[in-house]
N, C-alpha and C positions, 0 to 999 in steps of 0.2 A: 882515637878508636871510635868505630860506630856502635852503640848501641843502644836496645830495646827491652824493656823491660817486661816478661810474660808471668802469666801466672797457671798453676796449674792446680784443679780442686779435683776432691772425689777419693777413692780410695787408691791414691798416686803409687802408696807401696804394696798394696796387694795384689794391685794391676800391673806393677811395673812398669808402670810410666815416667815415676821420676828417673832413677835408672837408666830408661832407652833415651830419656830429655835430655840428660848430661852425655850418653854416648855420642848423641847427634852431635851436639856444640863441640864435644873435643876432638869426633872423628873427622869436621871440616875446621880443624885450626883455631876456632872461637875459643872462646875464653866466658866462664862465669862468676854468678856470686851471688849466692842463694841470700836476700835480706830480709824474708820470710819466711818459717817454719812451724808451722801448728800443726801437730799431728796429733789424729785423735785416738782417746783412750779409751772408748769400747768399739765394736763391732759395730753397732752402728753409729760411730761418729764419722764426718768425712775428716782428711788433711786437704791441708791449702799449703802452696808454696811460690813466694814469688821469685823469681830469678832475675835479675838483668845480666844479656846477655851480648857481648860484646866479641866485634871481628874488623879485622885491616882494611875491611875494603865494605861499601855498601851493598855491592853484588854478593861474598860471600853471606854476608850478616842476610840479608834476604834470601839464599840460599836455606841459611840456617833455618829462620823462622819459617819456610814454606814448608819443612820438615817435622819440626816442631808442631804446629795447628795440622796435621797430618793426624799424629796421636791425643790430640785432644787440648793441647798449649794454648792458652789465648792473649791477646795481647793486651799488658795491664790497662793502658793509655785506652780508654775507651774513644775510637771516632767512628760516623758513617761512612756504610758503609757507598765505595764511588759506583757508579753505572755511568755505560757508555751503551748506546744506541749501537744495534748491528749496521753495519750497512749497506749489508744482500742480505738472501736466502742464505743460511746454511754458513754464515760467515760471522766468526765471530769477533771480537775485540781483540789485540794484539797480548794485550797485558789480563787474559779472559781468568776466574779464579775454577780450575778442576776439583770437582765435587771428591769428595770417598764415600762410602757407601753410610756414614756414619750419621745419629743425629746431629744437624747441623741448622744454626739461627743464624740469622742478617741483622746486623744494628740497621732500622732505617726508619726515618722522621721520630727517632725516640724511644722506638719500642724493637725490641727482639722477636723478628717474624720467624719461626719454623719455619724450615722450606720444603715444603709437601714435596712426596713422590721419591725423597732423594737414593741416588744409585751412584756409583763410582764414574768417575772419567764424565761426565753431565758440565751444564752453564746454570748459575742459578739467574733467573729472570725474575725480575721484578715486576708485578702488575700492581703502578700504582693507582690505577683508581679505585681497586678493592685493597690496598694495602696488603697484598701477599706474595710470599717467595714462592716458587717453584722450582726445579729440578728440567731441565731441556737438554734432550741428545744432543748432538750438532745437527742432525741430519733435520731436527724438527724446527729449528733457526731462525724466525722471520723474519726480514729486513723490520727496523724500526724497534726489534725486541730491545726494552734495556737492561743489559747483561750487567754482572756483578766486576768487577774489576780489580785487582791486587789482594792484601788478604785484610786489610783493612775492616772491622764492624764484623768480623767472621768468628762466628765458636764454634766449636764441632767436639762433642761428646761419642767417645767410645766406648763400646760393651767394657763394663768392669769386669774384672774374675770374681765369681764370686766368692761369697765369705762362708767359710764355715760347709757341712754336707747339704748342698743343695743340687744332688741329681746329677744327672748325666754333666753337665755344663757346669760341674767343678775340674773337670779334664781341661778347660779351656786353656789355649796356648802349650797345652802337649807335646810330645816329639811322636812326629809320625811312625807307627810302629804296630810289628804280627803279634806284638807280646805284651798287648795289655789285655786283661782279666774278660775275655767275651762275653761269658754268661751274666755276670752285674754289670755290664755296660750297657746289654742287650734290657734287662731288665730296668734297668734304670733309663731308658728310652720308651720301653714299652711302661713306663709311669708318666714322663714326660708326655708321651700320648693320649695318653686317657687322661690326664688333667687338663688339657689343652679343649681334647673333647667334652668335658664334663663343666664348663664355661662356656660353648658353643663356639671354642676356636675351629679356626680350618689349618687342614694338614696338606703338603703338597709331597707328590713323589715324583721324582725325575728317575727315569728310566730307560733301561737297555735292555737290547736283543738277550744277553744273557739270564733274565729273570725267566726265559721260556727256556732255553737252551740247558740251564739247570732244574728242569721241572718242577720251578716255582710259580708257575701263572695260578695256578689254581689258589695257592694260598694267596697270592694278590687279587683274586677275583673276586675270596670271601672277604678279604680285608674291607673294598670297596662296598661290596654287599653289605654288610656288618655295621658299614657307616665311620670306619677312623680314617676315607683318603676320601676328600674333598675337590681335588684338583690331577691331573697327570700332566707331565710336561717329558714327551718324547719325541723320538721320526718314528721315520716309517719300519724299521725293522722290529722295533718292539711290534706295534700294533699286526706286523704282513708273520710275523712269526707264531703269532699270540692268534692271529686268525688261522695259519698253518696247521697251529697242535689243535685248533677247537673242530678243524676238518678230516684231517686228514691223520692226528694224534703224532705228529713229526714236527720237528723245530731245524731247520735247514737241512730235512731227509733224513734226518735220525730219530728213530721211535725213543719220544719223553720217558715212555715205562720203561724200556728194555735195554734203551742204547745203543741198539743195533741198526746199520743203517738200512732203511729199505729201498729196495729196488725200484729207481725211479724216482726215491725220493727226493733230488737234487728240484725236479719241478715242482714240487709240491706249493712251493709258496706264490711261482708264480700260478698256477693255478688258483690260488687264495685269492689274489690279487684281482684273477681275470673274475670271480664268482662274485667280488665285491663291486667291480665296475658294471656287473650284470646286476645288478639290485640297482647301484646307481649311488647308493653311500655305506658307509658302516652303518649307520641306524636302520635306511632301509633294509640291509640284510637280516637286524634283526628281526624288522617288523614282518619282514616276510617270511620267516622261518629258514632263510640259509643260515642262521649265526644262530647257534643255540645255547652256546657257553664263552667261557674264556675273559679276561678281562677288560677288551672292549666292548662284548655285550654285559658284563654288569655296570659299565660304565652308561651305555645307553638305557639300559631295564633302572636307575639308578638315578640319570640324572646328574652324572659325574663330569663335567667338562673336562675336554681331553684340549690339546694344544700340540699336534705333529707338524713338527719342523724339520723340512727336506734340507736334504744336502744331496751334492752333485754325481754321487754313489750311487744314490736309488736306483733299486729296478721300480718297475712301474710309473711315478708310485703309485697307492692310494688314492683314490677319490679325494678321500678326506684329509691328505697330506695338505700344509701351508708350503708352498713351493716358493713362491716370496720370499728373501730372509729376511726384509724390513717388519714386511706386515705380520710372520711368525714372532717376530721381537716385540713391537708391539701390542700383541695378543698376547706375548707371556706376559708384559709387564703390567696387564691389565689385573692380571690374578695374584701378582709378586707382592704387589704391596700391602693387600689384602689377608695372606697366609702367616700364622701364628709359627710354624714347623716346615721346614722343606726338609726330607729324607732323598738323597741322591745314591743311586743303585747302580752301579757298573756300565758308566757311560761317561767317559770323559770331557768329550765337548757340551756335549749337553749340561753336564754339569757345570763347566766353567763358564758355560753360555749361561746360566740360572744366577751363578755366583755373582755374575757382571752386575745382573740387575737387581738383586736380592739388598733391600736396607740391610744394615749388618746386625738390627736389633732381630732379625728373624734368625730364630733356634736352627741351625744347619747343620744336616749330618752327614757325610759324605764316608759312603760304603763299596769298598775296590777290593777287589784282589791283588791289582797293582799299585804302588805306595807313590807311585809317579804323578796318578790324579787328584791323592789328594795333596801334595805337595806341591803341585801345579795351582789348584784353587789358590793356596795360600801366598805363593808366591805374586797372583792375580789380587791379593788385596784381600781376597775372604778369609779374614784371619778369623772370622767366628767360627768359622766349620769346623766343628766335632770330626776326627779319623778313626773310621775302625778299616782298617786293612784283615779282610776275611775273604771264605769265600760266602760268592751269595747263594748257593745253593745251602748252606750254614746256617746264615744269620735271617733270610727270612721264616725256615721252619720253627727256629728258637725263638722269635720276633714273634711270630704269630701265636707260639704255644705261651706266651708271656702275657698276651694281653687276651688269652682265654682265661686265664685263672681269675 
C-alpha cells in the first residue's frame, strides 16, 4: 500500500473538515488511520489530527492528497517546496500546483513564504532574489518564471466557521435558501458593515442592471455618498441604466416611480449613452452639468472607483466601459485584494467573475432573486459567500434603513 501521512489543525470539527478529510479518502477507495487526536477543550483551543493515509495505486493516493490540501490537510513529512522554470510565455510546468482561493504558504529555503495576491485556478511563482511567493494567472506567465510544482512544501488554510454568535458569518457553509430570517441577516450585515467601516476597512459591491430596474439606485447613491461603498465592480447596464433613470427617470423605458412604460421609452438608454459620449466620459458629464444624480455621479462627486466590464451584449457602450476582458480582470483584481467585504447584487457573472478572484478570507455576500447564482459561486469554489436569495428591490431598502439607525 502507498501511503502518506497528513495532518490537519484549527478548528477541524467545527469546520468540518475532519469529516469531508475522511469522506474524501473513502469516496476514492483509500483507506485511513487517525494516530493523532487532540481535541480542544474550550472555544478557543484548536484540535490537531494526524492521519496516515493509504491507497493501491500512487496515482489514486495523490489523487487523494490533491483533494485533501484543497480543504486545508497538509502533509506531515515536511519537504521543499520543487520549482520548475516555465519555458514560454504563458506556459506552464506539466506537473504545475492550482492555487484555491484560500490562505496559502510555500516551504522554501526554510521558511514558510505567504503567497501574496492569492485567487483560485492561479501558479504560485517563486521570486527568489527577494525570497517571495506570489499568485500568477497563466495568461501573466513569463518564460523563465519558477513555478511551484506537485504539492509538496504546500499549506493552505481555510476560512473556519466560526465559534459561538459572531454575526452574519455564523450562516457559513449554509444551504442555499428563500427561507432564512431576512430582517437579522440584513441587520447582522448592516453591523458587519459599519465595523468594517469604523476600522477604515473597504467595502466592494458588484452589481446589476436590476438595482435600477427595482428603484434602488437612489438608496445606492446615498450608501456611496454616506461613505460605506468604497469600490463598484460592474458593465455597462448597471452604470447606461443608472444614467437612464438620472435623465430621463426610466430604467429600460419604464418610469422607476410609477412603472408604467413610457412612450418611446425603449431609447432612452441609448440616448443616455449618446449624452455621455457627447461630454466624452461619465466624469465629464458630471463636471459639465449633464449628470446631476444617480450612482455614478456620486461615484464621481465622491471619488469612488468604478471597474465596467463589457461583454459582447452591450449597446454602445460607454465611454467608460473596460471593453478588454483581460485588462477589465486585471483592474478588478487590483481592488480585490484590497476590500475587507464584497456585497454581490443581482448579477451573476459578475459575481462569479468577482468570486474567481476574491481571497476567500474576504467577507462575501451574494444577493439573487435566483438561488442558481448563488449556488453557482459556490460550486466555482467560493465556498465563503454568504446566500440570501431575496428580492433586491427588499433588501437594499432594509439594508440601508439598518445602517441609519
Amino acid at each position: 500500500m502507498n501511503h502518506r501521512e497528513i495532518e490537519l489543525f484549527g478548528h477541524i470539527i467545527d469546520s468540518l473538515i475532519l469529516p469531508k478529510a475522511l469522506d474524501i479518502i473513502m469516496d476514492h477507495g483509500g483507506d485511513f488511520k487517525i494516530t493523532e487526536f487532540d481535541i480542544g477543550k474550550r472555544k478557543s483551543d484548536v484540535s490537531r489530527a494526524k492521519i496516515v493515509v493509504s491507497a493501491d495505486s500512487p496515482s489514486l493516493l495523490n489523487q487523494i492528497l490533491d483533494e485533501l490540501t484543497e480543504i486545508g490537510a497538509s502533509i506531515a513529512e515536511i519537504k521543499e517546496a520543487k520549482l520548475i522554470a516555465s519555458s514560454k510565455d504563458k506556459v506552464a510546468p506539466t506537473d504545475f500546483y492550482s492555487t484555491t482561493n484560500h490562505i496559502t504558504h510555500v516551504f522554501y529555503k526554510g521558511n514558510w513564504l505567504i503567497v501574496d495576491d492569492i485567487e483560485m485556478d492561479c501558479m504560485i511563482v517563486i521570486d527568489e532574489e527577494n525570497n517571495k511567493a506570489h499568485c500568477k494567472p497563466i495568461g501573466k506567465i513569463k518564460k523563465g518564471d519558477k513555478i511551484v510544482v506537485g504539492r509538496e512544501g504546500i499549506r493552505v488554510t481555510p476560512p473556519e466557521r466560526p465559534r459561538g454568535k459572531q454575526g452574519i458569518f455564523e450562516f457559513m457553509n449554509s444551504d442555499v435558501s428563500s427561507e432564512k430570517p431576512l430582517m437579522s441577516l440584513i441587520d447582522k450585515i448592516a453591523s458587519e458593515i459599519k465595523e468594517i467601516k469604523s476600522r477604515g476597512g473597504k467595502i466592494a459591491i458588484v452589481g446589476g442592471p436590476a438595482i435600477v430596474h427595482t428603484g434602488s439606485s437612489d438608496l445606492m447613491a446615498k450608501m456611496i455618498k454616506e461613505g460605506f461603498i468604497d469600490v463598484i465592480f460592474a458593465g455597462n447596464a448597471l452604470a447606461t441604466h443608472d444614467i437612464e433613470n438620472a435623465l430621463y427617470g426610466t430604467s429600460l423605458g419604464v418610469c422607476v416611480k410609477s412603472g408604467e412604460v413610457v412612450s418611446r421609452g425603449h431609447t432612452h438608454h441609448m440616448r443616455a449613452i449618446n449624452e455621455i459620449n457627447s461630454s466624452g466620459s461619465i466624469k465629464e458629464a458630471v463636471e459639465d452639468g449633464t449628470l446631476k444624480k444617480g450612482i455614478m455621479y456620486e461615484c464621481v462627486k465622491n471619488n469612488v472607483p468604478y471597474v465596467l466590464a463589457g461583454s459582447i451584449r452591450d449597446d454602445g457602450p460607454l465611454p467608460d466601459v473596460i471593453t478588454d476582458v483581460i485588462e477589465a480582470q486585471e483592474t478588478m483584481r487590483s481592488y480585490a485584494q484590497d476590500v475587507d467585504m464584497v456585497i454581490m447584487i443581482a448579477t451573476m457573472l459578475h459575481s462569479i467573475a468577482t468570486g474567481n478572484i476574491l481571497p476567500s478570507k474576504v467577507k462575501s455576500i451574494c444577493v439573487d432573486i435566483n438561488p442558481a447564482t448563488v449556488t453557482k459561486l459556490s460550486d466555482r469554489g467560493s465556498a465563503q459567500v454568504i446566500s440570501i436569495v431575496t428580492d433586491i428591490g427588499a433588501f437594499l431598502p432594509i439594508l440601508y434603513s439598518a445602517l441609519e439607525k
